[in-house]
C-alpha positions in Angstrom: -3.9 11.9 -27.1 -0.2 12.0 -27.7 -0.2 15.9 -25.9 -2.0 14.3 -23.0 0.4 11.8 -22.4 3.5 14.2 -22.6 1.5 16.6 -20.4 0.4 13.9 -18.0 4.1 12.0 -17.8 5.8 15.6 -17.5 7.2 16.2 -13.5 9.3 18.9 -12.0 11.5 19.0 -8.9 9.1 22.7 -8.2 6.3 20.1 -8.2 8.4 17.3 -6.0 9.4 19.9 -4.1 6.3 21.7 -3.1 4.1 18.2 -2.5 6.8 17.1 -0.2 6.9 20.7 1.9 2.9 20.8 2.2 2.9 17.2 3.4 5.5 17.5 5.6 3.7 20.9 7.3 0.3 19.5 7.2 1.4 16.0 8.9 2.8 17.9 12.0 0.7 21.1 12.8 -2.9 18.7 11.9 -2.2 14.5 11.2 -5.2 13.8 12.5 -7.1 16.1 9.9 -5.0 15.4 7.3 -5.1 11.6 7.4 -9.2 12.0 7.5 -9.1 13.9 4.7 -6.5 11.4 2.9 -8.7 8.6 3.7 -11.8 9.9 3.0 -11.0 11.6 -1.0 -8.0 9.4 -1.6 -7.8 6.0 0.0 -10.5 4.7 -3.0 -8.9 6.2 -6.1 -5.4 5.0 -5.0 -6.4 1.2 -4.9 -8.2 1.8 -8.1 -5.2 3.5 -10.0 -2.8 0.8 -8.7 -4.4 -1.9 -9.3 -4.5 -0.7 -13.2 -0.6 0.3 -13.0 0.2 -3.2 -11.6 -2.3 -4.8 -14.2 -0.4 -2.4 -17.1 2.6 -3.4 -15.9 3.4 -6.9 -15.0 0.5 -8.9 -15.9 2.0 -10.0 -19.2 5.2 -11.1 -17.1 4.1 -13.4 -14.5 2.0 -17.0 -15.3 -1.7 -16.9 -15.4 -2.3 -19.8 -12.7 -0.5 -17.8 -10.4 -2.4 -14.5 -11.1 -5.2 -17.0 -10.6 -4.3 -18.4 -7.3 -3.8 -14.7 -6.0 -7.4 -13.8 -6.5 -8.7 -16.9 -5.5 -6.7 -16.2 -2.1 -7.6 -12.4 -2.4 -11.1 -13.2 -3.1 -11.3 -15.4 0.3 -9.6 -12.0 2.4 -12.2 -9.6 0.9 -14.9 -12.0 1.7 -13.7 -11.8 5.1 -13.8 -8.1 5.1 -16.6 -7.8 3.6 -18.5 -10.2 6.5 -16.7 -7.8 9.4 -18.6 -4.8 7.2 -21.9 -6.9 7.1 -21.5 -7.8 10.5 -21.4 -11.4 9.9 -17.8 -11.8 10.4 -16.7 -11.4 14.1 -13.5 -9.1 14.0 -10.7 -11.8 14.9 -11.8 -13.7 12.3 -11.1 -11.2 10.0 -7.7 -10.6 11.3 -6.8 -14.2 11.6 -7.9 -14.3 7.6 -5.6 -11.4 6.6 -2.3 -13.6 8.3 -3.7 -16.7 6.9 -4.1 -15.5 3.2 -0.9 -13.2 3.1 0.7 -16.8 4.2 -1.0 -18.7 1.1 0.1 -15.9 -1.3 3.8 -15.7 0.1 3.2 -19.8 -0.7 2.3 -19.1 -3.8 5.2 -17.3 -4.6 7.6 -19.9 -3.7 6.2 -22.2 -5.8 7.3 -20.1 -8.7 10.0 -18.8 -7.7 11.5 -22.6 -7.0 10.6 -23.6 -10.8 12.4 -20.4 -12.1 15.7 -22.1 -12.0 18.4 -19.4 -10.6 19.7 -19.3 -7.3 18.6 -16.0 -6.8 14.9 -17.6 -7.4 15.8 -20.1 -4.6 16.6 -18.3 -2.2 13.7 -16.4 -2.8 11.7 -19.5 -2.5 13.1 -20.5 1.0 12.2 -16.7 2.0 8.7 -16.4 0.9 8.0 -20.4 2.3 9.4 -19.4 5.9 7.6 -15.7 5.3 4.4 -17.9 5.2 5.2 -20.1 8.2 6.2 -17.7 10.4 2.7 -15.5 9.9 1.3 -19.2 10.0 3.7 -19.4 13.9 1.7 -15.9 14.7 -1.4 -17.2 13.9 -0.9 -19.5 16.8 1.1 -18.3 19.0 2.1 -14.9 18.2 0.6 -11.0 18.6 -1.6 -11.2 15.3 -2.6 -7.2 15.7 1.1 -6.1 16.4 2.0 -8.1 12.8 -0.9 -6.6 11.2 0.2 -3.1 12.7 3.8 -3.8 11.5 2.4 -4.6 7.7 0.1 -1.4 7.5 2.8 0.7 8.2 5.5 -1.3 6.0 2.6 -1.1 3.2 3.2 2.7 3.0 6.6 2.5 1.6 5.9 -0.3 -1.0 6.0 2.1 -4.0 9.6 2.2 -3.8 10.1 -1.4 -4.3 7.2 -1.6 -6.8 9.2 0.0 -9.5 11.7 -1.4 -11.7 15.4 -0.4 -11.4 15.5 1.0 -15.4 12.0 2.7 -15.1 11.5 6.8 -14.9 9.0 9.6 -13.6 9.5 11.5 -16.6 13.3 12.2 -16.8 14.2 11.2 -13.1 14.8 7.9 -11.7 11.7 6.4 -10.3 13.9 4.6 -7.4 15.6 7.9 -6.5 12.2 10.0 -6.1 10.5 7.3 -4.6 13.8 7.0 -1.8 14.0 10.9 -1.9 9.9 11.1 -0.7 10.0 8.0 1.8 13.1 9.5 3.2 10.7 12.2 4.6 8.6 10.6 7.1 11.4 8.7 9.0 14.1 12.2 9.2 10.2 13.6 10.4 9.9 11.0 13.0 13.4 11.4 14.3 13.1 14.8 14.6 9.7 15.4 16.5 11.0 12.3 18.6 14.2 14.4 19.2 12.1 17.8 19.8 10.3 15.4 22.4 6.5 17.2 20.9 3.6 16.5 22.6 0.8 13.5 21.8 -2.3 14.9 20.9 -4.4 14.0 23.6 -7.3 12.6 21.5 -8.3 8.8 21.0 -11.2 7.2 19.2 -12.4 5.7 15.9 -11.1 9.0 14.0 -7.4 7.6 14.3 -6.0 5.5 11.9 -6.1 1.9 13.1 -2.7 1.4 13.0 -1.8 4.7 15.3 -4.8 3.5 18.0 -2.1 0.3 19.0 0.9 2.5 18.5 -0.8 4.9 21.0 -1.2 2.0 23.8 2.3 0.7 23.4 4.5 3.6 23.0 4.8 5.6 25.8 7.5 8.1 24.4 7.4 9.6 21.0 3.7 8.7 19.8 3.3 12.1 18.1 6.2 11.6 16.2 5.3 8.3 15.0 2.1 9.5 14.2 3.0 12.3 11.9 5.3 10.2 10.2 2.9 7.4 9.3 0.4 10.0 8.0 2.5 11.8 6.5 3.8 8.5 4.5 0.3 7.3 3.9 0.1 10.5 2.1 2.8 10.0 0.1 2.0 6.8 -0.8 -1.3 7.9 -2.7 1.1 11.2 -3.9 3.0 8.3 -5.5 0.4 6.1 -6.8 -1.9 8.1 -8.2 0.6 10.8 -9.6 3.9 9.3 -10.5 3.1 5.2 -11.1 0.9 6.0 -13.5 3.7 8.2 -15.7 5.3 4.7 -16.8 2.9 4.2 -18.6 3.0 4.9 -22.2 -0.9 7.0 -21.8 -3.2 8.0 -19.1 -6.3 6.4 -18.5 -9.2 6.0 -20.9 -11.9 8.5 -19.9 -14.6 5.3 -19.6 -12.3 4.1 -16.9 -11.9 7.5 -15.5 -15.5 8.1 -14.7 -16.4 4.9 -13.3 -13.5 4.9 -10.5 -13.7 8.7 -10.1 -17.6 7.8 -9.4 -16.8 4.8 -7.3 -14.5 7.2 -5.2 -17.1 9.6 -5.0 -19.8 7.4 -3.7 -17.7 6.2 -1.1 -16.2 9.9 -0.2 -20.4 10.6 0.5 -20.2 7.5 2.5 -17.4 8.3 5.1 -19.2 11.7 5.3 -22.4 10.1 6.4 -20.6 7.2 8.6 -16.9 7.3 8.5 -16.7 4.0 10.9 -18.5 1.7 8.6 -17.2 3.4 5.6 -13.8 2.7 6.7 -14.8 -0.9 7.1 -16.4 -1.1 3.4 -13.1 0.8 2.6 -11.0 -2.2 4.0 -12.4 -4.6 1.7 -10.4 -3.1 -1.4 -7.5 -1.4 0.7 -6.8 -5.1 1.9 -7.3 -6.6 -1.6 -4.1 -4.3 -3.3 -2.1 -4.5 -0.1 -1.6 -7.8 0.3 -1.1 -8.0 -3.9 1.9 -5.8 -3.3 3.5 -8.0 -0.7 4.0 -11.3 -3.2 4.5 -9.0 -6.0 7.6 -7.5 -4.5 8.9 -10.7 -3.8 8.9 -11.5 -7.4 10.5 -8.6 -7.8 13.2 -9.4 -5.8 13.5 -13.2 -7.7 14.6 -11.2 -10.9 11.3 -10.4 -12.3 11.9 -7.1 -14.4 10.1 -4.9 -17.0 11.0 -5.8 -20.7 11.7 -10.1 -19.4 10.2 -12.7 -20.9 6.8 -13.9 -19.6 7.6 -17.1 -17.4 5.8 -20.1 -17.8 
């Protein structure tokens, strides 16, 4: 076991390198390809291998009531999801859920950030609380799709704020790789944008939800956009599921590896057979570790590190 964990935490700049060159490639001559195939093999085992990392790395550090209080709230978005899926849940319902919960988990946060005494922690507080009212403000009077839009896209890049300043992909910096990759898919949009390339002229439930409203309200440099937000959805399952897990001191248990490789694979069959309504089943879980990351990155921020004290 101690052989597969050296062999599983080792990394290479060849290996950086070559994931970064293909992605890059592959995101401008095919996104729309690319991001089915992502989706389809990869969306699944990237919530799956997160959710472990988060769970093997800060569950010890942060309170069990408020561990608690983020699945009861997580719970009441995947029912929601779950109901669009079943067809029981109208679709702006669903969205109004998704604002509504992230507000009571930002909420959430606040509460312990205020009782953790610094005034970093305070500050934090007053952040997450008016995080929470403004989405609350959106709810009723704002665009809720362009928010959701906005948060899909900003969910991409949350590996880099996941990690801790002092941890390490093998013997590199996990900020600096993590800033080196995420780097990739903005220099890509600036340069297709300045290259002026053409939109692919193709619309329909294939796209990713998030490019489908991009599409409708940009009317220069859609292509570029699109690329780049594939291409960092990419990246962000290249980072979860290849360089998160390297923090921790051994890979997963093989029990654990065949139940969420056959999860994965069950669902893979599914978006074969009906990619629209797999997407939706899909949804349920991407939902469920999105929104965990947002709150968790605030806590982050508060001064929550690897190695602290458990806060209660």
């Amino acid at each position: 076991m101690a052989v597969m964990a050296r062999h599983w935490s080792s990394l290479s700049v060849w290996e950086l390198a070559a994931v970064g060159t293909v992605l890059v490639v592959a995101a401008v001559l095919a996104p729309l390809p690319l991001y089915l195939l992502a989706l389809s093999v990869f969306g699944l085992p990237h919530v799956l291998w997160e959710l472990r990392w988060i769970r093997q790395t800060y569950q010890a550090q942060i309170p069990s009531w408020v561990w608690l209080a983020w699945w009861g709230v997580l719970g009441l978005q995947a029912a929601a999801r779950l109901g669009s899926w079943l067809g029981v849940v109208s679709a702006p319902v669903t969205l109004l859920v998704d604002l509504l919960t992230l507000a009571l988990l930002f909420w959430v946060v606040a509460a312990l950030a205020w009782r953790w005494g610094s005034l970093r922690a305070w500050l934090l507080a007053v952040l997450a609380a008016c995080l929470g009212v403004v989405l609350l403000w959106v709810v009723n009077n704002g665009d809720v799709v362009a928010v959701l839009v906005l948060l899909a896209i900003i969910h991409n890049f949350t590996p880099l704020f996941l990690v801790s300043q002092g941890q390490c992909f093998a013997t590199f910096p996990a900020r600096s790789v993590l800033a080196g990759l995420f780097s990739l898919p903005l220099l890509l949009i600036a340069a297709l944008w300045w290259l002026g390339m053409p939109a692919p002229h193709t619309v329909g439930w294939w796209m990713p939800s998030e490019a489908t409203w991009l599409q409708q309200h940009l009317i220069q440099g859609f292509s570029a956009v699109l690329s780049g937000v594939v291409l960092a959805q990419c990246l962000h399952y290249y980072s979860v599921l290849r360089l998160l897990p390297t923090t921790l001191p051994m890979p997963a248990p093989r029990w654990w590896l065949l139940g969420a490789v056959s999860a994965s694979a069950l669902l893979t069959l599914y978006f074969l057979a009906d990619f629209k309504a797999a997407r939706q089943l899909y949804a349920v879980a991407a939902g469920f570790h999105a929104w965990l990351e947002f709150p968790l990155i605030l806590l982050l921020f508060s001064g929550l590190g690897i190695g602290k004290a458990r806060v209660e």
